[in-house]
DOVEXKOL-340023 format. One record per atom (N, C-alpha, C, O): z, y, x; residue in one letter. Coordinates in steps of 0.02 Angstrom, whole numbers, plus 32768, in hexadecimal, padded with zeros to 4 digits. Last residue first. Layout:
N
ZYXa...
This chain:
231
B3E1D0E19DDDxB414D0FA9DBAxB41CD12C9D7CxB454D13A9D67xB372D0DE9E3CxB35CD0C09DF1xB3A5D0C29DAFxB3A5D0B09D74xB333D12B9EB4xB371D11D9E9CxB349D1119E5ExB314D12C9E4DxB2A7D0F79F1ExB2C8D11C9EEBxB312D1169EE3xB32FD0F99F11xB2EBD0A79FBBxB2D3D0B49F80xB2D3D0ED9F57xB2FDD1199F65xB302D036A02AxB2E3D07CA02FxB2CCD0889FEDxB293D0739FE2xB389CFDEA0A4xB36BCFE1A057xB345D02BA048xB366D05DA058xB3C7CFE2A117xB3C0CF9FA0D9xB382CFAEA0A0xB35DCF89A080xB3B3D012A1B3xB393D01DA16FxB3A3CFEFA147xB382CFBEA157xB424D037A238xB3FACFFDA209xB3F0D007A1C7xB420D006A1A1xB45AD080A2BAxB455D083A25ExB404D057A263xB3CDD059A280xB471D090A343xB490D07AA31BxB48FD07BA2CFxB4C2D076A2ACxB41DD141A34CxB43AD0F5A362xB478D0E4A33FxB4A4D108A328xB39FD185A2E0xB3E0D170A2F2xB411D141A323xB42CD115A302xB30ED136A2A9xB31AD15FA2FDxB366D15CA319xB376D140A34ExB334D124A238xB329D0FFA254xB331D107A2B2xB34ED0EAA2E1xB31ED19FA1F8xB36ED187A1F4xB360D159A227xB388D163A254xB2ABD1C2A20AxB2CBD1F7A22BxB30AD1DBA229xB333D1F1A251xB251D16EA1BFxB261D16BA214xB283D187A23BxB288D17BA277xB289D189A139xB285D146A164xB28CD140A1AFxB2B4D122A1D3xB241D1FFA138xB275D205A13DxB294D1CFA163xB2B2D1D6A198xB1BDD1CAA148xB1E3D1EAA172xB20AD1F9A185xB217D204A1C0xB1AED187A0E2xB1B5D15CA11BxB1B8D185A156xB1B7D16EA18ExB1A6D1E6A072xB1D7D1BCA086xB1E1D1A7A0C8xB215D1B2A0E6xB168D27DA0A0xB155D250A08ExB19CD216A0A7xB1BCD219A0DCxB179D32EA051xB178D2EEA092xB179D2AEA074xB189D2A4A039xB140D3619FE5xB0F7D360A037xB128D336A063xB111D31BA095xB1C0D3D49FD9xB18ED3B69FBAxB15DD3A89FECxB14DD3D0A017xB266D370A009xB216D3B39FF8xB1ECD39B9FF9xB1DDD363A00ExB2BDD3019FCFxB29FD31E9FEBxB267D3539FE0xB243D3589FAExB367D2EC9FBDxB339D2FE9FA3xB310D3169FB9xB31FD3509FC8xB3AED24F9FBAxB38FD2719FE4xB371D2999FBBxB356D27C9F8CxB44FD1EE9FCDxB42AD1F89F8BxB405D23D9FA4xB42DD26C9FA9xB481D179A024xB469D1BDA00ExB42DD1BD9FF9xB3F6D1A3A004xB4FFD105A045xB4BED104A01DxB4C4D15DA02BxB4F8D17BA038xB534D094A0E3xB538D0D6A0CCxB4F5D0E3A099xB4BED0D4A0AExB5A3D039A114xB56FD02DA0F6xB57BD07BA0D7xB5ADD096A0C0xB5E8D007A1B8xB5D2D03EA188xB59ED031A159xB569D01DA170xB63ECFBBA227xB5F7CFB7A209xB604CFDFA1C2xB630CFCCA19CxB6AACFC2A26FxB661CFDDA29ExB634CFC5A276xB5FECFB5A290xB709CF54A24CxB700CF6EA274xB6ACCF8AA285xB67FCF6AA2A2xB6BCCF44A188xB6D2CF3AA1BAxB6E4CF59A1F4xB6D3CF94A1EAxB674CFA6A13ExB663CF4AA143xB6A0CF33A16AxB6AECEF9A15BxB693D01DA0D7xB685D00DA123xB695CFBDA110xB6B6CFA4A0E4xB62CD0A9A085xB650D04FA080xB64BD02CA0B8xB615D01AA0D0xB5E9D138A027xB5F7D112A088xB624D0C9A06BxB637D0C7A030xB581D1949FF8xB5A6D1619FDExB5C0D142A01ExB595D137A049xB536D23C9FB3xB535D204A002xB576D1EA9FF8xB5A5D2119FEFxB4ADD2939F78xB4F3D27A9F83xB50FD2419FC9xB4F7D22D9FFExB457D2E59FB4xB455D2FD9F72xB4B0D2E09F67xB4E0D3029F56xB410D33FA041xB44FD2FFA032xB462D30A9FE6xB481D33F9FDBxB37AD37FA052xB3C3D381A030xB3E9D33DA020xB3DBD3129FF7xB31AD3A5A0EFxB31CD365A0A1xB38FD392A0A1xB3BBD3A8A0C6xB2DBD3FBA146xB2EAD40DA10AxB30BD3D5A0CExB311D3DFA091xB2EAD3B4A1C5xB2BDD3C1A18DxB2A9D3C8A156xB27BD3ADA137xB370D3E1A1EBxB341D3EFA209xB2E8D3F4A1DFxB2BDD421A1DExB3B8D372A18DxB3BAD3C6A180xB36FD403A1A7xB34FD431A18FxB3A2D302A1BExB37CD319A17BxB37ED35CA172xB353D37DA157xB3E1D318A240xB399D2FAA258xB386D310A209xB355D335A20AxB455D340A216xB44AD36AA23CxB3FFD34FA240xB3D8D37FA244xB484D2ABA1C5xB479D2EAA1AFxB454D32CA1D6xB433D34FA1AFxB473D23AA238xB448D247A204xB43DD280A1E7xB404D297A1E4xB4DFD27AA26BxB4A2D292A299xB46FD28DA25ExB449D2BBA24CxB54CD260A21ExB52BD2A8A235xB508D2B5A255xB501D2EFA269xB548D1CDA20DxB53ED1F8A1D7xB527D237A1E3xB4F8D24FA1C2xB56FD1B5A27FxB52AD1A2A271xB510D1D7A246xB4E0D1FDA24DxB5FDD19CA290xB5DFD1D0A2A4xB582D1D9A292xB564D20DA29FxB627D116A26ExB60BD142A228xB5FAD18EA239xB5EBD1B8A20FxB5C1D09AA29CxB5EAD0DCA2BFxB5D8D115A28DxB5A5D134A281xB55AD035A28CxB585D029A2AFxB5ACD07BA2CAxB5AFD08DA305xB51CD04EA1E2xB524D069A216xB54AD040A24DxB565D014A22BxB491D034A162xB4C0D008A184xB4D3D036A1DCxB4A8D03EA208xB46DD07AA0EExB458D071A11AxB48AD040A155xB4BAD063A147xB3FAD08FA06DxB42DD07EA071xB41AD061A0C3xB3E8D046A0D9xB396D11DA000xB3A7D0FCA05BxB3F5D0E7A050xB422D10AA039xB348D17E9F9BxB38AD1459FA7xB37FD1259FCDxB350D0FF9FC0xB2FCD2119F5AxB2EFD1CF9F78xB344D1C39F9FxB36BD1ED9FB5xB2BCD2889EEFxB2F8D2699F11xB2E6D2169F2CxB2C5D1EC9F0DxB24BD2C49EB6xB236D2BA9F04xB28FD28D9F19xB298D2769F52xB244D2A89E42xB22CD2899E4AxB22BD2849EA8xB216D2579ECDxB2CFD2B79DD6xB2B9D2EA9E0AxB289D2BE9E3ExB2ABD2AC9E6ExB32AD26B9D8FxB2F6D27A9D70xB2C8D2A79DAAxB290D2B59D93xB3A0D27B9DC2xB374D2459DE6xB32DD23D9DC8xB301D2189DDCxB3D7D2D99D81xB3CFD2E89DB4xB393D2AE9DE1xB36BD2B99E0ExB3F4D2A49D00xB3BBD2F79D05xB3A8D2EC9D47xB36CD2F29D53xB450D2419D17xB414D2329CF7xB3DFD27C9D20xB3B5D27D9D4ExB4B3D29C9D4CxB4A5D2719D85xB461D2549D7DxB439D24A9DABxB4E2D2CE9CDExB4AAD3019D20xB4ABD2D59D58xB4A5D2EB9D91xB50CD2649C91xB4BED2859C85xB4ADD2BC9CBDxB474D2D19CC7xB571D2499CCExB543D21B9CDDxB4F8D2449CB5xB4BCD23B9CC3xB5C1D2B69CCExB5AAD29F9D01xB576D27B9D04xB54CD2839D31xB5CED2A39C3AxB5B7D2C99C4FxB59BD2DA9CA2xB56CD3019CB0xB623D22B9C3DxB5D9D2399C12xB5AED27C9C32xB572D27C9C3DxB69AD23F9CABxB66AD2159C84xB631D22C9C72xB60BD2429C9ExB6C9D2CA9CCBxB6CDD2A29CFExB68FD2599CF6xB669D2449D21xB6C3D3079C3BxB6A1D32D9C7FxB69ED3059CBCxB674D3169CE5xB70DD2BE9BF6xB6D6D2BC9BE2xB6AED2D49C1BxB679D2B89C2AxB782D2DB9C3AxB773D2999C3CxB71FD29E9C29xB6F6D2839C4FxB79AD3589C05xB7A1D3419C53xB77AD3159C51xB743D3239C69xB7A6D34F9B81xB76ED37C9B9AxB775D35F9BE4xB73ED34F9BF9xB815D3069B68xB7CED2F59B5ExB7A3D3279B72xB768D3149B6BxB875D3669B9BxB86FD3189BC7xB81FD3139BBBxB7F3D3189BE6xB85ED3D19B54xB862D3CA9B8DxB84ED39C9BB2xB824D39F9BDFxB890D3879AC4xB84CD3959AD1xB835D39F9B19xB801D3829B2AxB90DD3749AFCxB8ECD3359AD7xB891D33C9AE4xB867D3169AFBxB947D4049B0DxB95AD3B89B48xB90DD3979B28xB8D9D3A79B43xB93FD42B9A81xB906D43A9AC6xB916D4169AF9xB8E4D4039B18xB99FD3C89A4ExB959D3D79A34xB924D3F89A62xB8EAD3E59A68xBA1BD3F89A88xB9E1D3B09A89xB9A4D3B09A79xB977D3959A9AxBA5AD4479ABDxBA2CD4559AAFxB9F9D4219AA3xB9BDD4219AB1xBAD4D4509B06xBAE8D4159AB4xBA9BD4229A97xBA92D40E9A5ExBAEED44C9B81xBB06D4939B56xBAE0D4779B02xBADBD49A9AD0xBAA8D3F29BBExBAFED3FF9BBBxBB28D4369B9ExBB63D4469BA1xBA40D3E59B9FxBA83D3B09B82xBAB0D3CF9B81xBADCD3D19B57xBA0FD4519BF0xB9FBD4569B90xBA3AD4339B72xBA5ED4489B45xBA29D41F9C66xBA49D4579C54xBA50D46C9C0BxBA7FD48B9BF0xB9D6D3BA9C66xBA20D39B9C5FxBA48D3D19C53xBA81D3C99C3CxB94ED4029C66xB962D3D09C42xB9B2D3B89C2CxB9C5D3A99BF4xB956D4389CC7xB956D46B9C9AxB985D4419C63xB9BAD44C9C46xB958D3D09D22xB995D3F19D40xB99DD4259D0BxB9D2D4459D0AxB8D1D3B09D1BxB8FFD38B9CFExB938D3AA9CFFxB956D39C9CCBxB88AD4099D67xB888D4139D20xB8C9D3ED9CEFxB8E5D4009CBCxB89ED3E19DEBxB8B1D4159DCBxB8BCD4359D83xB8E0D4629D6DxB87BD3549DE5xB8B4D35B9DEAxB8E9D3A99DBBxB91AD3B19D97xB7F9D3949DD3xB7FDD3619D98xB860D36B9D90xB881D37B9D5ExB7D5D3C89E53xB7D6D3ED9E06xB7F6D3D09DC7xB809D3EF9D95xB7D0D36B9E9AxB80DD39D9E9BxB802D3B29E61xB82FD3AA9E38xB760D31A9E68xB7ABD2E59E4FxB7DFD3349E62xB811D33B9E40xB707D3839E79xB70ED36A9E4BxB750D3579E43xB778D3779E20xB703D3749F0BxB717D3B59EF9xB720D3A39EA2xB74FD3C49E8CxB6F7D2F99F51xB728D2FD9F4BxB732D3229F0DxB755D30D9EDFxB688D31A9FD2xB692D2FD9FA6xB6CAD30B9F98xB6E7D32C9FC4xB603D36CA03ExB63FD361A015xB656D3489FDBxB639D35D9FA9xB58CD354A0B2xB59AD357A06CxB5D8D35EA053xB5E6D328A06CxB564D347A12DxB55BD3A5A118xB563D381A0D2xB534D392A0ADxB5E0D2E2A153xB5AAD2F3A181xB5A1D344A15DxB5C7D373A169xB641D2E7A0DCxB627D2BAA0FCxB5E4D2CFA10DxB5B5D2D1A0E5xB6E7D30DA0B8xB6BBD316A0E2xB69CD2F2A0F8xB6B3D2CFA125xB75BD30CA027xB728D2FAA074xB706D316A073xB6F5D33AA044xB7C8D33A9FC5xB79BD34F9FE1xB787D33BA01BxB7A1D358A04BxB866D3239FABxB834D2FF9F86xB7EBD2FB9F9FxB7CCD2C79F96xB8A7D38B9FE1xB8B5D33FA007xB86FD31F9FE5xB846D304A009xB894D3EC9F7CxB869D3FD9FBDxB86DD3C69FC7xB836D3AC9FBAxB8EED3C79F12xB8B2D3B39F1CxB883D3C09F4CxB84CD3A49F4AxB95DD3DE9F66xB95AD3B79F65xB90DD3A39F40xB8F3D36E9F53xB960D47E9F64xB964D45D9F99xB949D4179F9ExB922D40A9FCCxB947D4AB9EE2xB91FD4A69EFAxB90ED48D9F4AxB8D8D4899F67xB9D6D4989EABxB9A0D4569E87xB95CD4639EC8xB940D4319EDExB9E8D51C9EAExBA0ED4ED9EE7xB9E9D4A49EDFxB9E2D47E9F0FxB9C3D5719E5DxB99FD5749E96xB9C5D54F9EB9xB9C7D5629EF4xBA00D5209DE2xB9AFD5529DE5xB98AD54E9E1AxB951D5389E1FxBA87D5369DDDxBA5AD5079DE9xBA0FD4FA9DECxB9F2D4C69DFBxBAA1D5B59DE0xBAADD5A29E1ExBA81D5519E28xBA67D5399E5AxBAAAD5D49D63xBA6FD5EF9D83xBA74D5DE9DCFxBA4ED5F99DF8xBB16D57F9D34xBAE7D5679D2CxBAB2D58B9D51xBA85D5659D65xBB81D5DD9D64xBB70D58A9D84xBB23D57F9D8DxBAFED5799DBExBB6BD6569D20xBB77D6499D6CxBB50D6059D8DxBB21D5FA9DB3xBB92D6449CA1xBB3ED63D9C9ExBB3DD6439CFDxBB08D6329D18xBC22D6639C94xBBFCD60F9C9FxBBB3D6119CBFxBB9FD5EB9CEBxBC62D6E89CE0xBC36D6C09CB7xBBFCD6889CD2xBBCFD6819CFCxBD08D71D9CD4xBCE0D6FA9CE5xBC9DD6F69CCBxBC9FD7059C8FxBD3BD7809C61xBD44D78C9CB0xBD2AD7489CEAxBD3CD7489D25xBCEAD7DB9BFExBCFAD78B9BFFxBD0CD78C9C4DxBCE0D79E9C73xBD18D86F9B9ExBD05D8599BC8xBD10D8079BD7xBD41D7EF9BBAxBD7ED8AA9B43xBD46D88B9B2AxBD25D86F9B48xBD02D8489B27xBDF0D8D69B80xBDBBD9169B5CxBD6CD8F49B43xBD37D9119B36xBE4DD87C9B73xBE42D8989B54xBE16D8DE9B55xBE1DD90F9B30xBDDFD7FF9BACxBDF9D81D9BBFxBE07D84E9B86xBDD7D8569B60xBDAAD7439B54xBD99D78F9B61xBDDDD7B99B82xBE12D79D9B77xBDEDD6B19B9DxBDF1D6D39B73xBDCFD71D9B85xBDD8D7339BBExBD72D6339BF4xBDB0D66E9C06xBDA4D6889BB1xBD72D67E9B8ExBD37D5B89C3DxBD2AD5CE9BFCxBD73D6009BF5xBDA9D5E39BF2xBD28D53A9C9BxBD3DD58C9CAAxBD23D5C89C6BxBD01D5FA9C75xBD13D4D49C45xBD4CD4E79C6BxBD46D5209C84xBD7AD53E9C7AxBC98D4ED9BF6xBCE3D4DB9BD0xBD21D4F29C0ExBD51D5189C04xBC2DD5279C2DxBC35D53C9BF3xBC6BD5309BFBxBC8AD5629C0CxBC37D4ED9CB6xBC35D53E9CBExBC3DD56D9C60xBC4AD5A89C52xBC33D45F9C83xBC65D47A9CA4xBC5DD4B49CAExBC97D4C59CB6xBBBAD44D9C54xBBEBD4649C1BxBC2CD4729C52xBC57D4989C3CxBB5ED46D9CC5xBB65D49E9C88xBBAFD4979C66xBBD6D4C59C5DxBB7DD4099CFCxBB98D4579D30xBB8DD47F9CF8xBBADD4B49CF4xBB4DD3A49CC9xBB98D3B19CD5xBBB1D3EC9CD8xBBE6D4029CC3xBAC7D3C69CCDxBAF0D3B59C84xBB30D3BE9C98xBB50D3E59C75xBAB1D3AE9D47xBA94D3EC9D33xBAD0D3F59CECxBAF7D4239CE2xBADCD3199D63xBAEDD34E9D92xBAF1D3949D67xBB27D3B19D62xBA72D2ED9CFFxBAB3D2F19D00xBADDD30C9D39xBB17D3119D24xB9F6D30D9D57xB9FAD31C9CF0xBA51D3169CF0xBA6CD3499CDBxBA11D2C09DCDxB9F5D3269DB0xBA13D3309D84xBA45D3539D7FxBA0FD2479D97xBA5AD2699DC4xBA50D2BA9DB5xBA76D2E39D9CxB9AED2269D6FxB9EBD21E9D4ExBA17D24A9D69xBA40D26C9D4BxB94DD2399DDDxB952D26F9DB5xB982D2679D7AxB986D2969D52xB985D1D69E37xB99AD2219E4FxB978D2409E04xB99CD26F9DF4xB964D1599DF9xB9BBD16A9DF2xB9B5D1C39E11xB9E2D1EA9E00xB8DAD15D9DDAxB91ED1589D93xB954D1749DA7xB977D19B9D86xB8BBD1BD9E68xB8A3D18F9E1ExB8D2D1949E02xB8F8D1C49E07xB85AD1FE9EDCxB88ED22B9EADxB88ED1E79E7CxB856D1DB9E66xB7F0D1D89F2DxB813D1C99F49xB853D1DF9F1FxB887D1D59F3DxB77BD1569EB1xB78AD1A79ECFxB7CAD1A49EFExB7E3D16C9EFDxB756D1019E65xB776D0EA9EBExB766D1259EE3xB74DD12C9F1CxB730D0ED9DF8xB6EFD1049E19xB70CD0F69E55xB6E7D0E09E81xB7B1D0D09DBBxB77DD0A39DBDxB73ED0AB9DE6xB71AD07B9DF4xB7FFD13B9DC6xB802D0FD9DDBxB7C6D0CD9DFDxB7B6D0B49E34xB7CAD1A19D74xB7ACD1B79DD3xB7B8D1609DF6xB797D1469E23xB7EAD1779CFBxB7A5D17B9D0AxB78DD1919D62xB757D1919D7FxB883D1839D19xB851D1349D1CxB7ECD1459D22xB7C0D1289D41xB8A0D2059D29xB893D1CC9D41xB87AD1989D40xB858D1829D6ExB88FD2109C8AxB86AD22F9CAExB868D2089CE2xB839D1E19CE2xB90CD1A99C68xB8BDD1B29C4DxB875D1DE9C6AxB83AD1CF9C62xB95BD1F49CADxB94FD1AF9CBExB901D1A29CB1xB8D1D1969CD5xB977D2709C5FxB964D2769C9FxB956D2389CC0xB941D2419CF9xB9A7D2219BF7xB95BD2549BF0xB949D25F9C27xB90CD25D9C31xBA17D1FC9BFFxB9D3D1C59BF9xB9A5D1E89BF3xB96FD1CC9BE8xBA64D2719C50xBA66D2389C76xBA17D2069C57xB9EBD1F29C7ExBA63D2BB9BB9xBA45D2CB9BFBxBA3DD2A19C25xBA00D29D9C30xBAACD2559B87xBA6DD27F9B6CxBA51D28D9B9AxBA1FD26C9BAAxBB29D2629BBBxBB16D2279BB7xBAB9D2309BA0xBA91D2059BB3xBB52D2E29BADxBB40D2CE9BFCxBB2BD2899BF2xBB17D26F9C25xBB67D2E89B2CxBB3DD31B9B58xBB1ED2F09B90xBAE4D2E39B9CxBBD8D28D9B27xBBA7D27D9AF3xBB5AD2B09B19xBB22D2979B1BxBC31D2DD9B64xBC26D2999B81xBBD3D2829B5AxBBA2D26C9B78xBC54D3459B16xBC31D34F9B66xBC3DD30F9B7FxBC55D30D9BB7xBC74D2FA9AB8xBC41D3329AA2xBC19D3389AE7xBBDCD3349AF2xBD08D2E39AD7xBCCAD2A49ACFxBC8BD2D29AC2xBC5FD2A89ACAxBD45D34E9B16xBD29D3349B44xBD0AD2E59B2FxBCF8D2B99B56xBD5FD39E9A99xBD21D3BF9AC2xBD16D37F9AF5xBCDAD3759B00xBDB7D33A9A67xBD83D3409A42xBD44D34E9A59xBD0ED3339A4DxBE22D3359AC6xBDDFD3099AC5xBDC7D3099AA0xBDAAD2D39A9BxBE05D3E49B12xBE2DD3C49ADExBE07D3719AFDxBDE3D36A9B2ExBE19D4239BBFxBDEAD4259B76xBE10D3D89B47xBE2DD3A79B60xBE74D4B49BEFxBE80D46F9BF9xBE42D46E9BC1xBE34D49F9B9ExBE1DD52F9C61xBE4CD5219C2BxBE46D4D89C17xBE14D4BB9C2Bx
C-alpha cells in the first residue's frame, strides 16, 4: 500500500539510526583490521532496518473480514535471521587448527538484530544492543585476553615464513605435543614472506626451547622473536 511522507520521514529517520549504530559497531572490527568493518556492518544494520519497515509499511494489508491478516510482515523479518548467516560464515578463516573470524560473524549477526530494533522504531533496545555489542568486542575482550595471559605456561613465537603453508606443519608438529595454539596473527611482507605471531599454550613439564626447536625444524621459517606475551 502507498506510505504517506509522514510514514516515509519516520522510515528514513529509522534507517538513518540503524545505518550509525551499525557503523559504530563497525568501526570497532575497523580498527583491529577484522575482515567485516564500518561499511559491511553499516550495510547489515541497514539492510536489516529496511526489510523491517518495508514488511511493516508496504505490505501492511487491511484484516479479512473474519479477522484474519492475509499477509504477515513478521515473514521478512524472520527471513533475516537465517539469511545474515550466509554472510557471516564469509567472515570466518582458517588458519592451520585455529579459526578466526567467529566473533566479527557474530558481531555482523547481532548487528542485523540491531537494524531490525531501528526499524521497527525500537530505539531504545537498538541503543542498548549496539552497546552491549561493542562492549563484548572492546573491554571485555581485552580482559579475557588480560585472564588469559595471566596463565603462566602461555608463551609467544614470532616467526618469519617463506610459504604461508608453514603455518600447518607448525600446527601438526605442536599438536603432536600436545601444545595449544591459544591465537595466531599472520601479515605477509611481501611475495613469499609471512610474518606469523602465536600465542602458545603449553603443558605442563615442556620446556620453551623446545618448542623453539620444534618451529625451527620447519623449512623455511625463521624465528624473530621467543617470548612471554606481555599484552
Amino acid at each position: 500500500m502507498p506510505v504517506d511522507l509522514a510514514e516515509q520521514l519516520d522510515i528514513s529517520l529509522r534507517l538513518l539510526v540503524a545505518a550509525a549504530l551499525g557503523a559504530g559497531i563497525g568501526l570497532e572490527r575497523e580498527i583491529h583490521a577484522h575482515p567485516a568493518g564500518m561499511r559491511t556492518h553499516l550495510l547489515v544494520s541497514l539492510g536489516s532496518a529496511a526489510f523491517t519497515v518495508i514488511s511493516i509499511f508496504v505490505f501492511e494489508t487491511q484484516p479479512s473480514p473474519n479477522g484474519t491478516i492475509p499477509t504477515d510482515p513478521s515473514r521478512v523479518a524472520a527471513q533475516i535471521v537465517s539469511g545474515i548467516g550466509f554472510l557471516g560464515a564469509g567472515a570466518i578463516l582458517k588458519y592451520g587448527a585455529s579459526v578466526r573470524g567467529l566473533t566479527t560473524a557474530a558481531s555482523l549477526w547481532a548487528t542485523a538484530a540491531v537494524g531490525m530494533a531501528a526499524g521497527g522504531a525500537a530505539y531504545v533496545v537498538a541503543l542498548v544492543t549496539t552497546l552491549i555489542i561493542v562492549f563484548s568486542l572492546g573491554p571485555l575482550n581485552a580482559l579475557v585476553t588480560r585472564l588469559r595471559f595471566q596463565n603462566a605456561n602461555l608463551f609467544r613465537v614470532r616467526v618469519m615464513a617463506g610459504r604461508l603453508e608453514a603455518l600447518g606443519e607448525i600446527s601438526r608438529s605442536l599438536t603432536a605435543h600436545k601444545v595449544e595454539i591459544a591465537g595466531v596473527n599472520s601479515e605477509r611482507h611481501g611475495k613469499g614472506r609471512y610474518e606469523l605471531e602465536l600465542d602458545l599454550r603449553l603443558p605442563a613439564g615442556t620446556e620453551q626451547q623446545t618448542i623453539v626447536g620444534l618451529i625451527s625444524a620447519v623449512s623455511d621459517v625463521d624465528i624473530i622473536e621467543a617470548s612471554a606475551p606481555t599484552d
